[in-house]
DRENPATOR-473191 format. One record per residue (C-alpha): residue number from 1; residue in one letter; x, y negated, z. Coordinates in pm, 1 decimal. Each point is the difference from the previous one (the first is absolute). Layout:
DRENPATOR-473191
DOTI|pos|code|c1|c2|c3
DOTI|NUM|A|X|Y|Z
...
This chain:
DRENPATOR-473191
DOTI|pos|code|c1|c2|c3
DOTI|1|X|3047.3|485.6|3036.9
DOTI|2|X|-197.5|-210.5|-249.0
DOTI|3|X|-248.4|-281.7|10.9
DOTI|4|X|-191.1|11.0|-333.6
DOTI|5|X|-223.1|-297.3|-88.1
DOTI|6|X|-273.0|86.9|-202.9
DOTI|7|X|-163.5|-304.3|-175.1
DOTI|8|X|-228.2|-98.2|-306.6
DOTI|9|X|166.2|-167.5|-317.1
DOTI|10|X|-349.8|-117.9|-146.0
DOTI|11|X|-291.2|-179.9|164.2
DOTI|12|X|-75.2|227.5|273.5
DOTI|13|X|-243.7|334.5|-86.1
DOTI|14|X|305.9|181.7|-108.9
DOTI|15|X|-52.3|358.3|208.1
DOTI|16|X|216.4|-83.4|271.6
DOTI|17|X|-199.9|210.1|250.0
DOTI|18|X|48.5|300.7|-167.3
DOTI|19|X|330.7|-50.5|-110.5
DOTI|20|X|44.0|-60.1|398.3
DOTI|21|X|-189.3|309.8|80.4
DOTI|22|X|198.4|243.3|-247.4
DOTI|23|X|334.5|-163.7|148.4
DOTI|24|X|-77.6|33.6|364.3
DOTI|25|X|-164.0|363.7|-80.3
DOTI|26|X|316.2|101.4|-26.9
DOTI|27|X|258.5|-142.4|187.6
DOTI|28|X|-81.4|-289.7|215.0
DOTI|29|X|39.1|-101.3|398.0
DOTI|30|X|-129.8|-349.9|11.7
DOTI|31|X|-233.5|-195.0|-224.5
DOTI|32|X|-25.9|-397.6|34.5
DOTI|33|X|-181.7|-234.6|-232.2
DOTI|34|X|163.5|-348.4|27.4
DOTI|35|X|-268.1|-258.6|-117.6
DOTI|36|X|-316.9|-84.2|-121.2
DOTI|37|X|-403.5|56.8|140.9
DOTI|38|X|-269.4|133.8|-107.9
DOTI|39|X|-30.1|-155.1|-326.9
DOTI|40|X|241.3|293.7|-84.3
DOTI|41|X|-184.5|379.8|-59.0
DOTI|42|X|149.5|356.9|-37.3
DOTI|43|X|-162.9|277.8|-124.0
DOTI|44|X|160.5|329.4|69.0
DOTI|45|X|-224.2|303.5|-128.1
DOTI|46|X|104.7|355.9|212.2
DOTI|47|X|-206.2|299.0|-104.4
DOTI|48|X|-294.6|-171.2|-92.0
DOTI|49|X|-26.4|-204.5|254.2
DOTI|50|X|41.3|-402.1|-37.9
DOTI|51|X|227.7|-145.5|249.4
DOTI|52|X|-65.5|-444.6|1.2
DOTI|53|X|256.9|-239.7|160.3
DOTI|54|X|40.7|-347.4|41.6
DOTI|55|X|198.4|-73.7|321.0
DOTI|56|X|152.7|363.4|57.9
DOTI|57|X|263.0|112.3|-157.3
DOTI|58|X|-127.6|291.6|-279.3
DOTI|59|X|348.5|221.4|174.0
DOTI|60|X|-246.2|92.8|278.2
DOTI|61|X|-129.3|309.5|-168.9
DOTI|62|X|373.5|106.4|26.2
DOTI|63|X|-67.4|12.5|409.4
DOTI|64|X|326.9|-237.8|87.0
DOTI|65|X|10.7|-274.5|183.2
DOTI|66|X|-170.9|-314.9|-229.1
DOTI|67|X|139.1|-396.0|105.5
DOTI|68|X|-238.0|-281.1|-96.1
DOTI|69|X|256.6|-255.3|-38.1
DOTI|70|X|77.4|-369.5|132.6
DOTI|71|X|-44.8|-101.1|-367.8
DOTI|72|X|-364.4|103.7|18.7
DOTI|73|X|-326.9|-251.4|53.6
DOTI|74|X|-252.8|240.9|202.8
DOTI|75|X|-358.7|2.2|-10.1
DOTI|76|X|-32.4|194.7|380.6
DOTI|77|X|-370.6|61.9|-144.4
DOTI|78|X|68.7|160.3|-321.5
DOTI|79|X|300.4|170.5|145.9
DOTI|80|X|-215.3|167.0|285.1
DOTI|81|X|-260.5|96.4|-271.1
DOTI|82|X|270.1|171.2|-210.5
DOTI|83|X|139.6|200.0|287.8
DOTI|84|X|-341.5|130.8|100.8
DOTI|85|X|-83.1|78.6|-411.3
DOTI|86|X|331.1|190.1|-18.8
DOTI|87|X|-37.1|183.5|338.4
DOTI|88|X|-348.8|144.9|-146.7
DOTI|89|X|186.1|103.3|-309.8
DOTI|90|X|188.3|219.3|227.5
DOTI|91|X|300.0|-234.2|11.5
DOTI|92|X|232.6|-1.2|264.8
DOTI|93|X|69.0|-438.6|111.0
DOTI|94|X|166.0|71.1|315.2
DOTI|95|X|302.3|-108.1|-146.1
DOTI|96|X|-93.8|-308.6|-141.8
DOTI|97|X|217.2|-280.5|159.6
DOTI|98|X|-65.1|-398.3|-39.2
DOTI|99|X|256.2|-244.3|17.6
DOTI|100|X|-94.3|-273.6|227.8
DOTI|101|X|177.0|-245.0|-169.5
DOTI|102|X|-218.2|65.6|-291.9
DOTI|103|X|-312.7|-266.5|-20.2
DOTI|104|X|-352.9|-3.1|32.7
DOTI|105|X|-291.7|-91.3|-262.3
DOTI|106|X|-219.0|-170.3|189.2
DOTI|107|X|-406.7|-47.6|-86.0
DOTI|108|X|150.3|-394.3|23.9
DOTI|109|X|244.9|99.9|-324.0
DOTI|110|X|-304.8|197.4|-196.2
DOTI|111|X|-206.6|-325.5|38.9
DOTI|112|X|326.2|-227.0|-143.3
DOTI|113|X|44.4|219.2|-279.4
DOTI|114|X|-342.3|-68.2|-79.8
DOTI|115|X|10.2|-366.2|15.9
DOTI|116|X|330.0|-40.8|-207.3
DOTI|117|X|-120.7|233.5|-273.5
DOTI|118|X|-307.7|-176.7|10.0
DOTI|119|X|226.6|-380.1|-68.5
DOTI|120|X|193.8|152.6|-297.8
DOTI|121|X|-57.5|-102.9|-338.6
DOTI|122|X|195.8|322.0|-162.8
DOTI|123|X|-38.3|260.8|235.9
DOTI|124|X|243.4|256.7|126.4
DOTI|125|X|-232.5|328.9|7.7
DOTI|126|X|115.7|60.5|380.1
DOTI|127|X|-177.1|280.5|174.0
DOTI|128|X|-176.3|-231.1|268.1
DOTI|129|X|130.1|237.8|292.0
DOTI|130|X|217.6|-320.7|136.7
DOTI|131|X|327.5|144.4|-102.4
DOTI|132|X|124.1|-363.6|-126.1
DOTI|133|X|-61.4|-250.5|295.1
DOTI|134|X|89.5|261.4|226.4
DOTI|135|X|393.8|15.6|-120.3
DOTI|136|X|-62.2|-380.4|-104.8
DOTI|137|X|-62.9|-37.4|419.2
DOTI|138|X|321.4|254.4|25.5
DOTI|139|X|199.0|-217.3|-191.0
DOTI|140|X|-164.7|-340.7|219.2
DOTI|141|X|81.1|148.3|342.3
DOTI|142|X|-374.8|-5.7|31.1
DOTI|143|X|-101.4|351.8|-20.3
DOTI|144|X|-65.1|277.2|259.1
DOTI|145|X|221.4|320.2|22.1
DOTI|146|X|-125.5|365.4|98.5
DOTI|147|X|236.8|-41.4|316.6
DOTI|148|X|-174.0|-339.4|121.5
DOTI|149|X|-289.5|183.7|101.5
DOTI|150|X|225.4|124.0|301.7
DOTI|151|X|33.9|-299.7|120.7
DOTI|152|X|-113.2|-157.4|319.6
DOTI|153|X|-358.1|-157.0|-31.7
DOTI|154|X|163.3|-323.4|3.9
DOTI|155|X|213.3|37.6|-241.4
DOTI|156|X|-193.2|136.7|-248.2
DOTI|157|X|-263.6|-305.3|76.9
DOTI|158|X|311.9|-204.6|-106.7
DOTI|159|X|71.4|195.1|-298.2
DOTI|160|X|-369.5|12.1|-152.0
DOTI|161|X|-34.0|-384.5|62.4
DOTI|162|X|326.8|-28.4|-225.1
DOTI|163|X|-173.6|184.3|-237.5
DOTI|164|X|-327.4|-161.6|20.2
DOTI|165|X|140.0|-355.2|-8.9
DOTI|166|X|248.3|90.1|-311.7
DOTI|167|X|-366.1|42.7|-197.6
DOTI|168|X|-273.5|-239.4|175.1
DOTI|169|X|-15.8|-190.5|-295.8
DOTI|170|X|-141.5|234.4|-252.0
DOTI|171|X|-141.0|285.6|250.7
DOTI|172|X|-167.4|-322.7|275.7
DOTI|173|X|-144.4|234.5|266.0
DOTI|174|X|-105.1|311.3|-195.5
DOTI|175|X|196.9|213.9|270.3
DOTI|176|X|77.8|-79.7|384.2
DOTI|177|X|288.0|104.6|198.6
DOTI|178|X|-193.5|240.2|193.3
DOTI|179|X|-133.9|163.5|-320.8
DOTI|180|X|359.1|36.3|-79.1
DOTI|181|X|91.6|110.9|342.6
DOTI|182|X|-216.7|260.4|28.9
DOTI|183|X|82.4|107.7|-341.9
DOTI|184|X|314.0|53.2|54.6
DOTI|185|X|-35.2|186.2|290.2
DOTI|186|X|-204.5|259.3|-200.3
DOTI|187|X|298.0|18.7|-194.9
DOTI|188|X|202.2|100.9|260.1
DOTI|189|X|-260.0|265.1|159.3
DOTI|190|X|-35.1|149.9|-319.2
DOTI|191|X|386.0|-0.3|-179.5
DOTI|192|X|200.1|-55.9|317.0
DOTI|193|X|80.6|375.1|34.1
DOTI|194|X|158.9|-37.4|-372.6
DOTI|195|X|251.0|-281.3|101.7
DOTI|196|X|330.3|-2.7|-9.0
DOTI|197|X|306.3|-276.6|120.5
DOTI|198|X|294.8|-80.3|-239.8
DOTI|199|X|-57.9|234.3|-346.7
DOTI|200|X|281.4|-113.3|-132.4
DOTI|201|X|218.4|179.4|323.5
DOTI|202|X|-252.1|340.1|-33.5
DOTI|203|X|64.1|12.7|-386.6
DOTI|204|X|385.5|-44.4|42.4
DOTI|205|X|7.5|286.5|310.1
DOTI|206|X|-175.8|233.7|-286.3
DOTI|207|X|302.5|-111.1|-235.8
DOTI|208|X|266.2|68.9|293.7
DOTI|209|X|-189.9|337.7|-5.9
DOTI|210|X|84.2|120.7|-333.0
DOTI|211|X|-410.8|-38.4|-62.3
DOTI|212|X|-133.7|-46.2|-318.8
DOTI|213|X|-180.5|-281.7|-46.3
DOTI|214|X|-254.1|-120.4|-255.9
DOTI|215|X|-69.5|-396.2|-47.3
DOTI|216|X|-369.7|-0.4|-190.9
DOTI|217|X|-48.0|-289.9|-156.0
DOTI|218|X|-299.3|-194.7|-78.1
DOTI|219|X|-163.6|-190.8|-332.5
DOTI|220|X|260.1|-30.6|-269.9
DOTI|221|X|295.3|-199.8|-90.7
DOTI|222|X|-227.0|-238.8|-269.3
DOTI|223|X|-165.8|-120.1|314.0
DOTI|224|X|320.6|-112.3|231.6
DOTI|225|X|-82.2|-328.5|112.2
DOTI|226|X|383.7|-86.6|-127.8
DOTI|227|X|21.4|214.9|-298.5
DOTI|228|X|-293.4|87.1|-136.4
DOTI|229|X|-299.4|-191.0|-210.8
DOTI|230|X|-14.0|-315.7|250.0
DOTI|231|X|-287.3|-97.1|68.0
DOTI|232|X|-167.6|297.1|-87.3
DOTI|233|X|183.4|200.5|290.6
DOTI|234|X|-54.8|155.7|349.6
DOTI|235|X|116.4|-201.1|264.3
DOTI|236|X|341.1|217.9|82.2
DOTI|237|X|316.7|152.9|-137.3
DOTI|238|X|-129.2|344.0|-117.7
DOTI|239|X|338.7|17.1|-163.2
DOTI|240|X|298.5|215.8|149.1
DOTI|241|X|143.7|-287.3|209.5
DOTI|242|X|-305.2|-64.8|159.4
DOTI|243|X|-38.7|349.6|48.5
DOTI|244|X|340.5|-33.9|249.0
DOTI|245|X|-146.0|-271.5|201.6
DOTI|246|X|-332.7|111.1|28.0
DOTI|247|X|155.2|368.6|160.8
DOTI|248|X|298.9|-231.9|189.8
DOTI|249|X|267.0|216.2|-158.9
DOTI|250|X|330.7|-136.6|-202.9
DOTI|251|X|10.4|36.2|-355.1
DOTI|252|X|331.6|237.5|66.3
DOTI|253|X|-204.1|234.5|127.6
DOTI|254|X|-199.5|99.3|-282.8
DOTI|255|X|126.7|261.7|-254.5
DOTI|256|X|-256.6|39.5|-278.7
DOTI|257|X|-267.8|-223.3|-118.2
DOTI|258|X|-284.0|168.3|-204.9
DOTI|259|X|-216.5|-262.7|-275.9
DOTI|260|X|-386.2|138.3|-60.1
DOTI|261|X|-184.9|-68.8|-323.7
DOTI|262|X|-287.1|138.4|-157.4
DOTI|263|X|72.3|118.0|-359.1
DOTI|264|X|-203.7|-316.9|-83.6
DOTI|265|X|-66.5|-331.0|149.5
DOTI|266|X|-305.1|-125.3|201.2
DOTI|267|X|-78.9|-347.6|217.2
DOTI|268|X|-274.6|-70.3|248.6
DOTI|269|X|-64.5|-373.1|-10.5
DOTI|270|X|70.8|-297.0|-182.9
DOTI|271|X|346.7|-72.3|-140.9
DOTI|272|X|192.4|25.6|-353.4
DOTI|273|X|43.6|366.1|-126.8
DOTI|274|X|169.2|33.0|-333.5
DOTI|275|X|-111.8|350.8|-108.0
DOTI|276|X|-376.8|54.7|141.0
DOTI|277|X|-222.7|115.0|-240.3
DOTI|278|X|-343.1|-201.3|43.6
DOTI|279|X|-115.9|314.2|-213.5
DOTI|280|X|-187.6|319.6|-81.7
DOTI|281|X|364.6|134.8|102.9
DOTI|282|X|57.6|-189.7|236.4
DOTI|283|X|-351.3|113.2|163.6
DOTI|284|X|112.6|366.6|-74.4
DOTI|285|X|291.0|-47.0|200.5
DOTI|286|X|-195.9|-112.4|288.0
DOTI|287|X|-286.4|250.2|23.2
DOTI|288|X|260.4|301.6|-97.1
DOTI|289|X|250.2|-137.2|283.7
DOTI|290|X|-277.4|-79.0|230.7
DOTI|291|X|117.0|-334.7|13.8
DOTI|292|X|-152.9|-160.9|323.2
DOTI|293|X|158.8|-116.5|305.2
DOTI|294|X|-1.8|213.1|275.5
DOTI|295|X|-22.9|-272.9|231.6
DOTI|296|X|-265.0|-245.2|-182.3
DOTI|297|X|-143.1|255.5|-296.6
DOTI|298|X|67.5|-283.3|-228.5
DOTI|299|X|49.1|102.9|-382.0
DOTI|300|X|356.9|-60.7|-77.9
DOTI|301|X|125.8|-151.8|-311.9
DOTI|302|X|164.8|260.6|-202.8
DOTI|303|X|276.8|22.0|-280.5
DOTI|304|X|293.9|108.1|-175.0
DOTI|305|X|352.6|76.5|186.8
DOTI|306|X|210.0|-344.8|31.4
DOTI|307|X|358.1|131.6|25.9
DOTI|308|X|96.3|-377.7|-38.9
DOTI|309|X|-160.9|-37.9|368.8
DOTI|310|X|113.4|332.3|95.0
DOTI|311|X|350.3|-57.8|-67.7
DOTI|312|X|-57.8|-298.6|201.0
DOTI|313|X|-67.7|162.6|268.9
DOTI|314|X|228.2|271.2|-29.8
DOTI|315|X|303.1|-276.6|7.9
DOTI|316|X|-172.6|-192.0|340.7
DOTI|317|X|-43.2|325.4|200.8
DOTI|318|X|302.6|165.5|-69.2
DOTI|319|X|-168.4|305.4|-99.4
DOTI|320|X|179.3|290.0|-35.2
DOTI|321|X|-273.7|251.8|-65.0
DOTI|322|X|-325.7|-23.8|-184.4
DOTI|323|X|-330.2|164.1|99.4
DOTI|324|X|-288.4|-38.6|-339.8
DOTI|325|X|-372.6|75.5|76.1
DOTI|326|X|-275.6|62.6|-180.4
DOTI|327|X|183.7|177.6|-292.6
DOTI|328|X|-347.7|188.8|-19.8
DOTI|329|X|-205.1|-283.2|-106.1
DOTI|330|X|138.5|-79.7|-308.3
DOTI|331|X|-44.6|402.8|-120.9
DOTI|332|X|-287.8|-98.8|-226.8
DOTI|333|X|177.5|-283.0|-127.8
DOTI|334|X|73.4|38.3|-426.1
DOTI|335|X|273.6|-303.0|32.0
DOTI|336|X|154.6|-119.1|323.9
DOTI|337|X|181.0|-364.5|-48.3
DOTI|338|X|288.1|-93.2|271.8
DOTI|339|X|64.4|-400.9|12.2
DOTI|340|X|360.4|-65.5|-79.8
DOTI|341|X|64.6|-385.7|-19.7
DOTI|342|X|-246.6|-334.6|-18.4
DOTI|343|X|-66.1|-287.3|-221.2
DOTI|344|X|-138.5|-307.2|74.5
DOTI|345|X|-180.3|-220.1|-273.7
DOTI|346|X|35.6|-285.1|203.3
DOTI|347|X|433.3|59.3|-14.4
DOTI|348|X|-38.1|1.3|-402.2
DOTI|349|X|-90.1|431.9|52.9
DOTI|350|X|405.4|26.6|101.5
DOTI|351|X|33.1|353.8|189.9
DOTI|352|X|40.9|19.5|346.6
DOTI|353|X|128.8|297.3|123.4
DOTI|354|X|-9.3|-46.6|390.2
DOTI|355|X|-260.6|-81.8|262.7
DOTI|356|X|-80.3|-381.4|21.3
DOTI|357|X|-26.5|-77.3|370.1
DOTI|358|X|-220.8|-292.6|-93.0
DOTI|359|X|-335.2|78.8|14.5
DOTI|360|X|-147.4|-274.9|-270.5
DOTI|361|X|282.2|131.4|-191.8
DOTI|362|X|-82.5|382.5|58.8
DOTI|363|X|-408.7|-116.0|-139.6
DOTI|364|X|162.9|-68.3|-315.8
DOTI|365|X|146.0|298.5|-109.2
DOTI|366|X|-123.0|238.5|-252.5
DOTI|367|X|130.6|382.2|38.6
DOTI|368|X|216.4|170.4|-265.2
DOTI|369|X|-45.5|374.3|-19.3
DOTI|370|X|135.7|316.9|-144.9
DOTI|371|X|-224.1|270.1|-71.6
DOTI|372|X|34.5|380.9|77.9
DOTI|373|X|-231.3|295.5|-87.1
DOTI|374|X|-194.3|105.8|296.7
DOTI|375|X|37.6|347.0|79.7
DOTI|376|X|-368.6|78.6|28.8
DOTI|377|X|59.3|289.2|250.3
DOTI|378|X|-108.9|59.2|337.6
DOTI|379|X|293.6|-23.3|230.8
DOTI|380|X|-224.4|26.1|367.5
DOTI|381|X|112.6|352.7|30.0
DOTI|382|X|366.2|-44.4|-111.4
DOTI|383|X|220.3|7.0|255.2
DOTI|384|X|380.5|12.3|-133.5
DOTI|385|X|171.6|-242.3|-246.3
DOTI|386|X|83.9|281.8|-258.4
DOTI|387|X|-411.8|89.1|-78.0
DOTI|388|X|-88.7|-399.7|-9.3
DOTI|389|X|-101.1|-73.0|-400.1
DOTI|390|X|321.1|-138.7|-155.2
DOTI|391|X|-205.4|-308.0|-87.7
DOTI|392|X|-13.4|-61.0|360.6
DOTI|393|X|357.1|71.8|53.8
DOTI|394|X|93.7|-267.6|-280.1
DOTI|395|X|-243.2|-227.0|222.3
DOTI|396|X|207.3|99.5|336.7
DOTI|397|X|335.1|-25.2|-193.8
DOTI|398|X|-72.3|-342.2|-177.5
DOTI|399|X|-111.8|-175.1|381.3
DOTI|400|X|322.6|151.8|142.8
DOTI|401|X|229.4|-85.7|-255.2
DOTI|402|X|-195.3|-346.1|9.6
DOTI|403|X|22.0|-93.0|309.8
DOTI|404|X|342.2|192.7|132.1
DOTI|405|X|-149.4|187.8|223.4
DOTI|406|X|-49.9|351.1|65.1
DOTI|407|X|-390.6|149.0|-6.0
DOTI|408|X|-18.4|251.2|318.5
DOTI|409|X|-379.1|114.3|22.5
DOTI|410|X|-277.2|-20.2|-214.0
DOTI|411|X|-365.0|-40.7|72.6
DOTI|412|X|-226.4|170.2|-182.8
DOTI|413|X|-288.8|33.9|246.0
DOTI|414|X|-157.6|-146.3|335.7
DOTI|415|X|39.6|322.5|198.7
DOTI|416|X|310.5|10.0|210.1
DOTI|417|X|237.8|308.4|-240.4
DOTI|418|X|-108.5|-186.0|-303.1
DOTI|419|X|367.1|-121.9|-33.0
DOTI|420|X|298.1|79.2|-281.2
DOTI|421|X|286.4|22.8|200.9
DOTI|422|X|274.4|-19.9|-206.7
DOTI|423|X|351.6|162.7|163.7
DOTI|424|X|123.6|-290.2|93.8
DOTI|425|X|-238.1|-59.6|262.4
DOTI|426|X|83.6|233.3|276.0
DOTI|427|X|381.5|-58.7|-3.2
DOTI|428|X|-46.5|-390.2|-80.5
DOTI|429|X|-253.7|-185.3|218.3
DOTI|430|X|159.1|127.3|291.1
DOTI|431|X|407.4|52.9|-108.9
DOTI|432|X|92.9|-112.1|289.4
């Protein structure tokens, strides 16, 4: 049976949730999402009716078992909120499963974030929700897992002083051990009937089972703390590697990996971004794509499609199937330009043709375009790759034959059949 890894090649925003939801619709057992918090959002739009996530995996509408996985930093309050938002919504959680390996934002982590952002000179554009200090804590054996709050009293005592004492310089005594204490025992009233020992041994019994199982992954490849736009990244590997050790599977054991992107490019926060249009097109783009983050409702910086990243991330995932969103938003569009290579003035205007991993480097590139007629048609009611405007095939055709990959669904609207499904699809995703 296959494990398919579903990830974003951009910087997060990409439609992953409904990709997710149109995948697992049809043909999935188990659903896990590897990494991230809640500085991640999916939308997923069913009949009308608009379906938020943060923490949960989107594959919950599908009714299968959902794994919030040891790769995952946990807000217990925002979590518990979500469930109780989704259950109104007529949304079955009882399947919901958290690691407890996976770690815990603290009200300590929110109140770091704050400080540090507060010290920098250049600033990040982090979501303030703690995500940062709470893996930075991870990675400085100072931080506090779901599965601690099972612990003995004492132990626990001993855990949140470790905690406490990692930070007394910049937090002094903003929070006690017993405000921590009984925090955390909240968090175990409240989410203890959710938590589960040793993912990585439930997700490989599914495998042994011949079940199929979906990794959702979180933010986008531009953001990988290794890979993508340092500094101007999320604190974990969004990327498909991460995606393994976040669900405590072997990278044998996944088949297909599937690379999101929007048929354009957008970026919440600060950071280089070679093709955004600071614009009356660019603003187009954003009000016409509705262009604010499900999670924070910031505006998101909007623009042209970069195959130069794209390709980029294409090669680092391993992609072997491409999902493109949004196709629907550039209908009214008279031109539609697609990024091809960079030049830099400061390298003497010399083309670059790849993705510079160096961020001061990446700030200095200027984006060189071809142009293609739009197709000026509206495609939200299209639903098979033989009625799509041939300017929009030549669109499709030039990011395939781009990139070398293969496009397998289209999006051309937010509710969940608003796909293209090409043939491929069915007998491809899952060929094995």
């Amino acid at each position: 049976m296959p494990v398919t890894m579903i990830l974003g090649l951009q910087n997060g925003d990409e439609g992953k949730g409904r990709a997710v939801d149109y995948l697992a619709s049809k043909n999935v057992d188990v659903v896990v999402r590897p990494g991230g918090g809640n500085n991640a959002g999916h939308t997923v739009v069913i009949n009308d009716n608009k379906y938020k996530f943060h923490l949960i995996p989107s594959g919950v509408m599908a009714g299968v078992p959902c794994y919030l996985g040891n790769g995952m930093v946990i807000d217990a309050e925002v979590l518990f909120e979500e469930i109780k938002s989704l259950e109104k919504q007529g949304c079955d959680c009882s399947k919901i499963k958290i690691s407890s390996q996976a770690h815990l934002i603290l009200p300590t982590h929110k109140r770091l974030e704050e400080i540090e952002e507060e010290k920098r000179t250049k600033k990040i554009g982090t979501t303030k929700r703690g995500i940062g200090p709470t893996y930075a804590d991870k990675a400085n054996r100072s931080g506090i897992r779901v599965g601690d709050c099972f612990l003995d009293d004492g132990t626990l005592t001993h855990i949140i002083n470790v905690h406490l004492k990692a930070h007394e310089e910049k937090l002094k005594d903003e929070f006690s051990v017993d405000f921590l204490f009984s925090y955390l025992k909240d968090v175990r009233k409240y989410l203890g009937q959710y938590v589960i020992d040793n993912l990585s041994t439930v997700v490989n019994d599914h495998i042994s089972l011949k079940h199929k199982v979906l990794l959702e992954g979180a933010q986008g490849t531009l953001l990988d703390l290794d890979h993508g736009t340092y500094p101007f990244v999320t604190s974990s590997n969004p990327c498909a590697g991460g995606m393994c050790v976040g669900s405590g599977i072997g990278p044998t054991k996944v088949d297909s990996v599937i690379g999101v992107f929007k048929a354009y490019s957008t970026k919440v926060g600060e950071g280089p971004f070679p093709t955004e249009l600071d614009c009356e097109i660019g603003e187009k783009m954003r009000q016409v794509g509705k262009e604010f983050g499900t999670t924070t409702g910031r505006a998101r910086r909007c623009g042209w499609l970069d195959l130069v990243a794209l390709k980029y991330a294409v090669q680092l995932n391993g992609v072997d199937y491409l999902v493109m969103t949004k196709m629907d938003i550039l209908d009214s569009f008279e031109e539609i330009k697609i990024c091809t290579s960079y030049k830099s003035p400061a390298l003497g205007n010399k083309q670059w043709p790849q993705f510079p991993t160096n961020n001061y480097l990446l700030e200095t590139m200027h984006p060189e375009y071809i142009s293609i007629k739009g197709w000026e048609t509206d495609t939200t009611k299209i639903r098979s790759w033989k009625n799509l405007p041939t300017q929009a095939i030549a669109y499709i055709s030039y990011i395939q034959s781009f990139v070398g990959v293969p496009i397998v669904l289209v999006g051309v609207g937010e509710e969940r059949d608003a796909i293209v499904s090409l043939d491929l699809v069915s007998q491809a995703i899952w060929k094995k």
